[in-house]
N, C-alpha and C positions, 0 to 999 in steps of 0.2 A: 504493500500500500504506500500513498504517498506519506511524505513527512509535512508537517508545519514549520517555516520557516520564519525568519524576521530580518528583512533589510534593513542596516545600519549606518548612516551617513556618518562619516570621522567623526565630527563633533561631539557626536549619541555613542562612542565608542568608551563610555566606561562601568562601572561595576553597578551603576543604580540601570541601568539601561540593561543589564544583560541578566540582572535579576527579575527584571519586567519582563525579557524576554519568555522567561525561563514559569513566569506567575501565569502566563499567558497559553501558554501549555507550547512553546516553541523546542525544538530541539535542535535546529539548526539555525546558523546566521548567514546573509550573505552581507558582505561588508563592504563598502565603499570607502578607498583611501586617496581621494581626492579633497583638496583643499578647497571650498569654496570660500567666498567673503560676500559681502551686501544680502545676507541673509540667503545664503542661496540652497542652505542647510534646509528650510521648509517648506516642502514641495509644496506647498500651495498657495505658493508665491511667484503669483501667474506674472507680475511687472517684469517679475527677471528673464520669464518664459521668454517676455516681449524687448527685455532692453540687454538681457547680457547679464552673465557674472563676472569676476574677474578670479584668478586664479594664482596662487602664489607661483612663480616662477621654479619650479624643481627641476631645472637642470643641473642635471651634476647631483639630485637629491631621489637616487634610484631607492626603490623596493629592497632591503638587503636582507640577508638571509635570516642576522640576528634579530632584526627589527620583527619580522613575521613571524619568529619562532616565538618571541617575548608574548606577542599579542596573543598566540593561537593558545601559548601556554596559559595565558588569562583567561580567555574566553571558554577554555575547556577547563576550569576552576571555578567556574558557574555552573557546571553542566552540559554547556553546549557543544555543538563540534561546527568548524567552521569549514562552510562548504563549497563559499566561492567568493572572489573580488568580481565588482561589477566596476568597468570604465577604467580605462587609462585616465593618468591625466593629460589633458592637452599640452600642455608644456613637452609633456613624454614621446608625444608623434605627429605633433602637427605638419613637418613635413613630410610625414608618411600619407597623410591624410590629402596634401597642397603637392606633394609629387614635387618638393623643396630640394634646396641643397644640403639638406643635412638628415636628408631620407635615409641613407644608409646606413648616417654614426646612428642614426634614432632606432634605427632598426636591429642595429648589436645592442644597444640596449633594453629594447623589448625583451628580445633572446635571453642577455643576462637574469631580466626579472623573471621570465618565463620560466628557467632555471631553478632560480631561487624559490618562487611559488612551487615548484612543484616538490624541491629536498624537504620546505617545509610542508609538506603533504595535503596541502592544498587542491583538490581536484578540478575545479571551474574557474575560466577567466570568462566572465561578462566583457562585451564591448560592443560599440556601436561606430560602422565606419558610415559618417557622414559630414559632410560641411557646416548646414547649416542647423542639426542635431534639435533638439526638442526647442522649436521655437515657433510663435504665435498663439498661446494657450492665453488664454485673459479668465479673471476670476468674475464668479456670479454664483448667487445666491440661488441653487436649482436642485430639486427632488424634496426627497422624505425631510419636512422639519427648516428648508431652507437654510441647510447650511451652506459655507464657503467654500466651492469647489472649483476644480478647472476646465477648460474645455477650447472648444476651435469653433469659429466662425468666420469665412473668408473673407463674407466681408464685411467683418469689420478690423482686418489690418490691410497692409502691404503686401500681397505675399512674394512680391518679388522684390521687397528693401534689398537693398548692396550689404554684402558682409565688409566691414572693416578690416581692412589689413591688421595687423596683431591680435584678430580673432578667429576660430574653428571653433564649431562645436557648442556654439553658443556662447562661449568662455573667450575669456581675453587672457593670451597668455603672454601679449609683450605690450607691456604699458607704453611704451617707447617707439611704437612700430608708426614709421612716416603716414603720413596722412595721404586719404584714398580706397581705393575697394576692392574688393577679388574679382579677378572678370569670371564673365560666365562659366560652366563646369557643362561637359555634356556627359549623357549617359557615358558614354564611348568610356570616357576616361575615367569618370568613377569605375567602371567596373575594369580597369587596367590596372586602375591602383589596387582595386580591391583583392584581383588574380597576385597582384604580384605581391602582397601583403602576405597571404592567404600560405605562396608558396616559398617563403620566409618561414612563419613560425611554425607555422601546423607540422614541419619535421622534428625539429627543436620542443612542440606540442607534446610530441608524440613521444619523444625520449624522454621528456620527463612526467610524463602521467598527470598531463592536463588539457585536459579536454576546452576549447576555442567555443564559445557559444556567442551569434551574436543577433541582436536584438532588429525588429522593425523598426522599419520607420516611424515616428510617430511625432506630430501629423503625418498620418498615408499620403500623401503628396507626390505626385509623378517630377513636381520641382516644386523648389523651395531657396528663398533668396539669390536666384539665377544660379543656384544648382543641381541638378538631376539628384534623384533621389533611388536609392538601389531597391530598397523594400518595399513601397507602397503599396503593394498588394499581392496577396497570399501566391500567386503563380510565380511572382519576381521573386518572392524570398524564396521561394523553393526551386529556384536556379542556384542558392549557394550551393547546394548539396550536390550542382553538376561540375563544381571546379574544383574538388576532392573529394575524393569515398574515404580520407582519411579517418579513423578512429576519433579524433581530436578534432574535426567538422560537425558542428551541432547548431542548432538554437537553444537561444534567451526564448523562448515561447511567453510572448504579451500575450493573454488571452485579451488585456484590454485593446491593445492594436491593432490587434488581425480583425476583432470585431469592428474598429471604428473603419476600417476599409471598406471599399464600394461593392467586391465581387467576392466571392470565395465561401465558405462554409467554416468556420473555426474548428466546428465539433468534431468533423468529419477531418481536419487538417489534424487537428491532435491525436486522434484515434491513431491517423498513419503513422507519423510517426512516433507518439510514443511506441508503438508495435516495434516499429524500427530502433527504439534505443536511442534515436538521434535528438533529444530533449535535454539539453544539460539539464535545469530549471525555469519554474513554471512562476511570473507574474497571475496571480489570480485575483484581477481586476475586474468590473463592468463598467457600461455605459450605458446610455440613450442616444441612439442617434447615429449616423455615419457621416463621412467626410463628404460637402464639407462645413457639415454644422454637428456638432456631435458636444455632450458632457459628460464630465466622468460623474458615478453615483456611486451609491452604497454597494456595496456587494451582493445582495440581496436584492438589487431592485431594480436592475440593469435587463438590459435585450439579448445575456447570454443565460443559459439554463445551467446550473454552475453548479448543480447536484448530476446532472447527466455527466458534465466535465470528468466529475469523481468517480461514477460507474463506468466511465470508459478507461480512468487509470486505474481502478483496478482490475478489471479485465483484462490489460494489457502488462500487470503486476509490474506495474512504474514504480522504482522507489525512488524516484526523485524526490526533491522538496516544491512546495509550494509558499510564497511569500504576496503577503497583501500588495505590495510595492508600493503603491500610496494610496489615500483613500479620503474621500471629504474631509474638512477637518470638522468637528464638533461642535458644539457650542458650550464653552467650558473653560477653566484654565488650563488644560492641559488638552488641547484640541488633539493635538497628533497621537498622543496615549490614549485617550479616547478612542480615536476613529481607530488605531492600530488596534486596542483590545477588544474593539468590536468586531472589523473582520475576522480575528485569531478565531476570536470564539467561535464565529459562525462555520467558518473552515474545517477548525475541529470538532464542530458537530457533525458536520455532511461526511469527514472522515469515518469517523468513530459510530457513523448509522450505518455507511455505506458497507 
């Protein structure tokens, strides 16, 4: 059966947080060790969707081996066991990302961390190759109770605003970078970068017993800030799986993303390939709505049937984990504890019936 997981943004990385996890009936983390600033710590902080965060600068400030053994020894002094990093930080591969000049030192040190994650026995690297990365979500007050949520409406941004030079990813990682814009990005070359990304680590993946999982698009967008987008919809994503049969070739499976897309079946996409093994881990999110007007809601009240979800992983005896990944925030002092031990529970209920 699956597990109950609980993603953890740096900041939430210490011992009141991983005993929450743990009250919550979680058993796994996935962890994100990317620096954000201007609040970019709480996902439902739809401004930053719209305006950018900025990012401490870590170059030269790699993943080391000590540093993740220290943490994993913590986190498994909770009880948990930690079972995946989600996201490079942009600092880490934006010319991997920009097809830069410093593609290739960026990419020895992917390799190196990809290394280190995996001595320290870490099995899933989350990531997401795209330019302009989760941006145009605006917050509003929508579903059960009116709480603060996120969501996409074309129009009401730009959807083709210019990315700022010293930005990827929605993240600013050179505060310094001359003034001006990235020019346009066509399919063609996203998916050049992404082949030749792809056939980089996944050997290096593969030696060290860590499986590459990577995530939708989301907004599903065929483009987004003049540049092509590889995931928008369930067919495209399931073209990764045609540029390695590698072991270490997987998805991040968004159940909320692949729902907010135009075409495709979610229920009937996870059946496949959990069957197939090819699922690092599972966001267990919902929505209303598709692109490109769509909000995210409770878990419980959404346009996917999220107890089916659970009868088709255990049918196919997944034991991945499953993580809320974000979720309304509440109406409360502690919105995100809130909405977080709301989904937990309900997860764990549909678990522990099914």
């Amino acid at each position: 059966m699956p597990k109950l997981g609980l993603g953890l943004y740096k900041s939430l990385l210490n011992s009141a947080n991983f005993d929450f996890a743990r009250q919550a009936g979680a058993t796994h983390l996935v962890v994100q060790l990317v620096d954000y600033i201007k609040g970019g710590n709480n996902p439902s902080l739809a401004e930053n969707y719209l305006n950018g965060w900025e990012t401490t600068n870590n170059q030269g400030k790699l993943w080391e081996y000590d540093d993740l053994a220290r943490l994993k020894k913590e986190i498994e002094s909770h009880g948990l066991i930690w079972e995946a990093i989600e996201n490079f930080d942009p600092s880490h591969w934006f010319d991997i990302l920009l097809d830069g000049p410093k593609r290739t030192e960026q990419m020895d040190d992917l390799k190196y961390m990809i290394a280190n994650i995996g001595k320290a026995g870490i099995p899933i690297m989350g990531y997401y190759f795209s330019i302009a990365g989760v941006w145009g979500w605006t917050n509003q007050r929508h579903g059960r109770g009116h709480p603060m949520t996120v969501g996409f409406d074309a129009d009401e941004i730009e959807i083709n605003r210019p990315v700022k030079k010293g930005m990827v990813w929605n993240m600013t990682y050179d505060t310094d970078a001359p003034d001006g814009n990235l020019p346009p990005i066509s399919r063609e070359e996203m998916w050049d970068r992404l082949i030749w990304f792809l056939n980089e680590i996944l050997p290096v993946a593969e030696e060290n017993g860590v499986k590459m999982v990577a995530h939708p698009d989301d907004p599903p967008m065929p483009e987004l800030r003049n540049s092509a987008r590889l995931f928008y919809s369930i067919a495209e994503y399931e073209k990764l799986l045609e540029v390695s049969d590698s072991l270490s070739n997987g998805f991040e499976f968004c159940m909320g993303t692949l729902q907010e897309m135009k075409e495709g079946d979610v229920l009937q996409t996870l059946d496949k390939y959990s069957a197939l093994g090819k699922i690092g881990y599972i966001h267990f999110r919902n929505v209303k709505g598709k692109v490109p007007n769509y909000r995210e809601v409770f878990v419980d009240e959404g346009d996917l049937d999220m107890a089916a979800a659970i009868r088709i992983l255990k049918k196919n005896d997944y034991q991945g984990i499953l993580i809320p990944d974000h979720s309304p925030a509440m109406s409360c002092d502690a919105p995100w504890h809130a909405s977080m031990a709301y989904a937990m529970g309900y997860m764990k209920a549909l678990i522990d019936t099914v």
